[in-house]
C-alpha positions as a Markdown table, in Angstrom:
| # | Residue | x | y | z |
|---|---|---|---|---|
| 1 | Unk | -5.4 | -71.6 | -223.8 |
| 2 | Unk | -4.3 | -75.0 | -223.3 |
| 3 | Unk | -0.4 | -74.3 | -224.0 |
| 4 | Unk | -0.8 | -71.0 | -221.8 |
| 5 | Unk | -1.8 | -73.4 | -218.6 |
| 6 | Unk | 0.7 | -76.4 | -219.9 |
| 7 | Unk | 3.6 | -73.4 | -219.4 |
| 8 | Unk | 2.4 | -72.4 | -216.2 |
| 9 | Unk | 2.7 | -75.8 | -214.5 |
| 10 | Unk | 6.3 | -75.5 | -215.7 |
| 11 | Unk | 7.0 | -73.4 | -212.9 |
| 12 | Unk | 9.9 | -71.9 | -214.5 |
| 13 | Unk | 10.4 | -67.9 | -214.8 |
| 14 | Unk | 9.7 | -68.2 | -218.3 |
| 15 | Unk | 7.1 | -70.9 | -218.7 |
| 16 | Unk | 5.2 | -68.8 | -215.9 |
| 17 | Unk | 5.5 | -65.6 | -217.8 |
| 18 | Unk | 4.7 | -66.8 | -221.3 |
| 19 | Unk | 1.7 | -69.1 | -219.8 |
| 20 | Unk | 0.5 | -65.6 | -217.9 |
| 21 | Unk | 0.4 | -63.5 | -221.3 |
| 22 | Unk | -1.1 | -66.4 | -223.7 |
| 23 | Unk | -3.6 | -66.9 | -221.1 |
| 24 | Unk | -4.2 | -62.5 | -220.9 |
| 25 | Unk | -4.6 | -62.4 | -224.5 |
| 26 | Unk | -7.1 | -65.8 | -225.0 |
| 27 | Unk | -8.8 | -64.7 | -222.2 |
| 28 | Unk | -10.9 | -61.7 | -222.8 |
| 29 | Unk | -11.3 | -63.0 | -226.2 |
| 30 | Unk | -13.1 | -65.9 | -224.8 |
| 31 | Unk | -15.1 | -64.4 | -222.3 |
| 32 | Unk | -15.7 | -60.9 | -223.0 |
| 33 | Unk | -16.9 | -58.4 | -220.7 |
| 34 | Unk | -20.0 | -57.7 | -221.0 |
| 35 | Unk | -22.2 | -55.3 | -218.3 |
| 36 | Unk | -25.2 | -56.2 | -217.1 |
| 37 | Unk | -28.0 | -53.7 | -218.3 |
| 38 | Unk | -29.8 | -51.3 | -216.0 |
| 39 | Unk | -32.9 | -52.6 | -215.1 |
| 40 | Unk | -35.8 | -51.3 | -216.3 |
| 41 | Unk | -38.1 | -49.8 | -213.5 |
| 42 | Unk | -41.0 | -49.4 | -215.8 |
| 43 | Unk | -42.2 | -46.0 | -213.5 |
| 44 | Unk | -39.1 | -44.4 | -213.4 |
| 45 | Unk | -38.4 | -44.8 | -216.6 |
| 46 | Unk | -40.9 | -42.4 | -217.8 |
| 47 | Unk | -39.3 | -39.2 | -215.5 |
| 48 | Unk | -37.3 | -36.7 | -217.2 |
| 49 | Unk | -33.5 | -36.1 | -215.8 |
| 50 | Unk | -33.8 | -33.5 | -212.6 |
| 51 | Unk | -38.0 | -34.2 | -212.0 |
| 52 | Unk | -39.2 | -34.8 | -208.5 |
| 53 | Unk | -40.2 | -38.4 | -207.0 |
| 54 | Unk | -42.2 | -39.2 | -204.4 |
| 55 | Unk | -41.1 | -43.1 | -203.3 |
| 56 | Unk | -42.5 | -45.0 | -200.1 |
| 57 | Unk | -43.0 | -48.5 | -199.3 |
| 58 | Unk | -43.5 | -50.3 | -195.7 |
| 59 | Unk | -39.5 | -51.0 | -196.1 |
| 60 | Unk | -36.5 | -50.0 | -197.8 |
| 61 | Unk | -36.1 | -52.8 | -200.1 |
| 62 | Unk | -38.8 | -51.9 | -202.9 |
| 63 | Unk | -37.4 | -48.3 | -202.8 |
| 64 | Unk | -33.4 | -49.7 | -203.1 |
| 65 | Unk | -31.9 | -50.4 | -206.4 |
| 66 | Unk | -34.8 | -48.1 | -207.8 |
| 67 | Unk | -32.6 | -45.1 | -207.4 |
| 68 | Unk | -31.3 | -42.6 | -209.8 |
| 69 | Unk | -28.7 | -39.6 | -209.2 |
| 70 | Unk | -30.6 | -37.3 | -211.4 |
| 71 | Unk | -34.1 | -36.7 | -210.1 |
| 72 | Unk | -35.4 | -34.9 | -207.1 |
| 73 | Unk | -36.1 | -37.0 | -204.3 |
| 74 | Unk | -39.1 | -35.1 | -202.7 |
| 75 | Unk | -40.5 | -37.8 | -199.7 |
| 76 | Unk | -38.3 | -36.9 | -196.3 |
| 77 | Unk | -39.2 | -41.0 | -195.6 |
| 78 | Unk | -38.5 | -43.4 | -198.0 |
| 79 | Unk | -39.2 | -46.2 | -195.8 |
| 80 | Unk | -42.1 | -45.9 | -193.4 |
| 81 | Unk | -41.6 | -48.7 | -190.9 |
| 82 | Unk | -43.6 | -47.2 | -188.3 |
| 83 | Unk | -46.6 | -47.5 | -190.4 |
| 84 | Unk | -46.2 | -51.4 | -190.2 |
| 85 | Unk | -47.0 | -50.9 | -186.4 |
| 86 | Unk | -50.4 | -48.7 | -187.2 |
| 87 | Unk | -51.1 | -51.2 | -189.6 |
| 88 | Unk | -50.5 | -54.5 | -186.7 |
| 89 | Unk | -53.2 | -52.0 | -184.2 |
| 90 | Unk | -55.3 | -51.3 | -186.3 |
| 91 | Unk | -55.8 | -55.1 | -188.1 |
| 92 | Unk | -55.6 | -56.0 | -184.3 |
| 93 | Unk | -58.6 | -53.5 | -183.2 |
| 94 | Unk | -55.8 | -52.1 | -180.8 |
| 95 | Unk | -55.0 | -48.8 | -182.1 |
| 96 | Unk | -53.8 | -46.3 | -179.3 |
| 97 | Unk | -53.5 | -42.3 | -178.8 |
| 98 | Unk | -50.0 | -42.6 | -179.5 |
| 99 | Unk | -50.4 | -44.1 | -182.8 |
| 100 | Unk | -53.4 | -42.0 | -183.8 |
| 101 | Unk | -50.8 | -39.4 | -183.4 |
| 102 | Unk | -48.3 | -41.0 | -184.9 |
| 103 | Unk | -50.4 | -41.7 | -188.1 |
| 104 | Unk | -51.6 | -38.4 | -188.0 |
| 105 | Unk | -48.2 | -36.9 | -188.1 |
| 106 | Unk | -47.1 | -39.3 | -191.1 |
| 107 | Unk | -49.5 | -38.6 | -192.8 |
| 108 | Unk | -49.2 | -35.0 | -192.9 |
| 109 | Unk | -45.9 | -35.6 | -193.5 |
| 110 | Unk | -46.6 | -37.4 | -196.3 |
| 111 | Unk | -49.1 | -35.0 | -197.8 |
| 112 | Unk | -47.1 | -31.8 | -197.2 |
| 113 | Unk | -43.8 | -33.5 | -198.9 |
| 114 | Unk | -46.1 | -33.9 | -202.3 |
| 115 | Unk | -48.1 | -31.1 | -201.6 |
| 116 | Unk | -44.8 | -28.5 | -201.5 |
| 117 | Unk | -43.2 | -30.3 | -204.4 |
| 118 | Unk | -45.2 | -31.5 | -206.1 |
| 119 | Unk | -43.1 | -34.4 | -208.1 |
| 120 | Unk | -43.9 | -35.9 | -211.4 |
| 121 | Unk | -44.3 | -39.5 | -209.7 |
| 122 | Unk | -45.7 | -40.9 | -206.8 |
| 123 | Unk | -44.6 | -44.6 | -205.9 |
| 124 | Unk | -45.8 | -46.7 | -203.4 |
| 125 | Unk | -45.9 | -49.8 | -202.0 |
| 126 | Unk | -48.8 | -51.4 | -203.2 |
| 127 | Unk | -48.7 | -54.7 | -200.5 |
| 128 | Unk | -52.4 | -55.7 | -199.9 |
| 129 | Unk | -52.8 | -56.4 | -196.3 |
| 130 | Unk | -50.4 | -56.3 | -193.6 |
| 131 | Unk | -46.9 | -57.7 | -194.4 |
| 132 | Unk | -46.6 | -61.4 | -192.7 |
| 133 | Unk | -50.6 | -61.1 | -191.5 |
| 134 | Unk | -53.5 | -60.9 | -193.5 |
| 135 | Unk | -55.7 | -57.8 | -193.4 |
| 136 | Unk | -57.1 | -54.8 | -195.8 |
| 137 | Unk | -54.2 | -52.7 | -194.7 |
| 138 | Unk | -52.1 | -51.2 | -198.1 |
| 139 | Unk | -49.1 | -48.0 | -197.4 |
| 140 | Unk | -51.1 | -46.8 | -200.7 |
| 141 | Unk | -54.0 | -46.7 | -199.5 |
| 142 | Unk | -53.1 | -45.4 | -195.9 |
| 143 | Unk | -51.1 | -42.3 | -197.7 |
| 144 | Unk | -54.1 | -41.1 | -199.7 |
| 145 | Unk | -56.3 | -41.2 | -196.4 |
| 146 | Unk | -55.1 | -37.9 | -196.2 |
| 147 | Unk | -58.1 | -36.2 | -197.9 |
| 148 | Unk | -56.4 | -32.6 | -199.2 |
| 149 | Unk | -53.4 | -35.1 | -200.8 |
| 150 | Unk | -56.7 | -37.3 | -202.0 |
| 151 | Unk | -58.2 | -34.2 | -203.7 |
| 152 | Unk | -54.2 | -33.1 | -204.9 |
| 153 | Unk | -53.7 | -36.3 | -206.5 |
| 154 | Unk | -56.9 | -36.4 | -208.0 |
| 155 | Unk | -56.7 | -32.8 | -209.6 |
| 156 | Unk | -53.3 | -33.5 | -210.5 |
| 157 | Unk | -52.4 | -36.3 | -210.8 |
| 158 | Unk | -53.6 | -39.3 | -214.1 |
| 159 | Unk | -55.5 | -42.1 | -212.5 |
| 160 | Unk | -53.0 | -44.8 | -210.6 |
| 161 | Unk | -51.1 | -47.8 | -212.7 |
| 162 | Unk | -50.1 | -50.8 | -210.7 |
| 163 | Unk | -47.3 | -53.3 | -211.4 |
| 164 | Unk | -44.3 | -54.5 | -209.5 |
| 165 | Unk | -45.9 | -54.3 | -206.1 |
| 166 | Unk | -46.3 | -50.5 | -206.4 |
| 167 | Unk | -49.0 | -47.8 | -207.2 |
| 168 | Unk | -47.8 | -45.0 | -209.4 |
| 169 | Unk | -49.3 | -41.7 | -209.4 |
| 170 | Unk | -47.8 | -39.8 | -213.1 |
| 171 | Unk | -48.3 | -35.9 | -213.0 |
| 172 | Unk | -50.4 | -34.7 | -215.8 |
| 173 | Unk | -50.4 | -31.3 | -215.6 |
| 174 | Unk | -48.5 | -28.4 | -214.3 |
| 175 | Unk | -49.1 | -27.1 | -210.8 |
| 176 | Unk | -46.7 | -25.2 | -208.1 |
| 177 | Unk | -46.8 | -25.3 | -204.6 |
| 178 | Unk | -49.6 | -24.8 | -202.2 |
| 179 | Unk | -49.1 | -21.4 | -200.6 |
| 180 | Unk | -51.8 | -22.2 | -197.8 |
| 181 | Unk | -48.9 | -24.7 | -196.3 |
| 182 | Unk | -45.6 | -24.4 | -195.3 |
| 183 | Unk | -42.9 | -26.3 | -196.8 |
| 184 | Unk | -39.8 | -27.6 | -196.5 |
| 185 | Unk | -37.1 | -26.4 | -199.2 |
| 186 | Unk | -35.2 | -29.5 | -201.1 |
| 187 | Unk | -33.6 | -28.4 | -203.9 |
């Protein structure tokens, strides 16, 4: 390595071009290439290729970098922002009739997304309280207000497992769609 950079400060045509091709061949022998390892996602590890997932959290960033091409994503929302305002109103005692209805409607949506397709994992963010306020409010505990998704996951669904911030829900036995509601088509 040393002579490879002692003919590049030649500066000469040739110095340069000997210098460059000791230096390509030391190189990689030195410093191998070596690719950093997928993390583990200890919940999505456990879905088989082309299985549906149901992922939400307050924000995008526990639901990034936990993607994988090969499943099914089932939730229309991954991130649920607007649930960090029901949360502020209702930790507040201000909760309005536009975010009654507002919560209302995610949560159906929420329910009817699992509900239709029903996927073999449901992740969510499990932060206690409100994010940057202190409070009882958790997005895993506001999506299983819905009490026909309550009584779907408990029929369902195994008992939850926490870790990593989240709340996972593992399907543990077979079931197909709920005729009595209509669904969106995602496949």
């Amino acid at each position: 390595m040393a002579l490879g950079l002692r003919l590049l400060r030649m500066r000469s045509v040739t110095g340069v071009f000997i210098g460059g091709v000791l230096l390509a061949a030391v190189m990689p022998r030195m410093y191998p290439y070596r690719p950093q390892p997928e993390p583990e996602d200890p919940f999505l590890d456990r879905v088989a290729s082309s299985k549906g997932v149901f992922m939400a959290g307050f924000d995008a960033s526990p639901v990034w970098g936990r993607g994988r091409d090969d499943l099914v994503w089932v939730s229309r929302s991954y991130s649920y922002r607007m649930v960090y305002g029901i949360a502020l109103a209702e930790a507040d005692g201000r909760l309005t009739p536009a975010l009654e209805v507002l919560r209302a409607k995610v949560l159906a949506a929420a329910s009817q997304d699992i509900r239709c397709n029903p996927p073999q994992l449901i992740l969510l963010q499990a932060t206690p309280g409100v994010p940057g306020k202190a409070g009882p409010f958790s997005l895993d505990e506001f999506v299983m207000r819905d009490a026909g998704l309550r009584r779907f996951v408990a029929d369902h669904y195994a008992p939850a497992e926490r870790g990593n911030g989240m709340t996972a829900y593992f399907l543990h036995r077979p079931v197909a769609r709920e005729p009595r509601i209509t669904c969106r088509d995602i496949r």
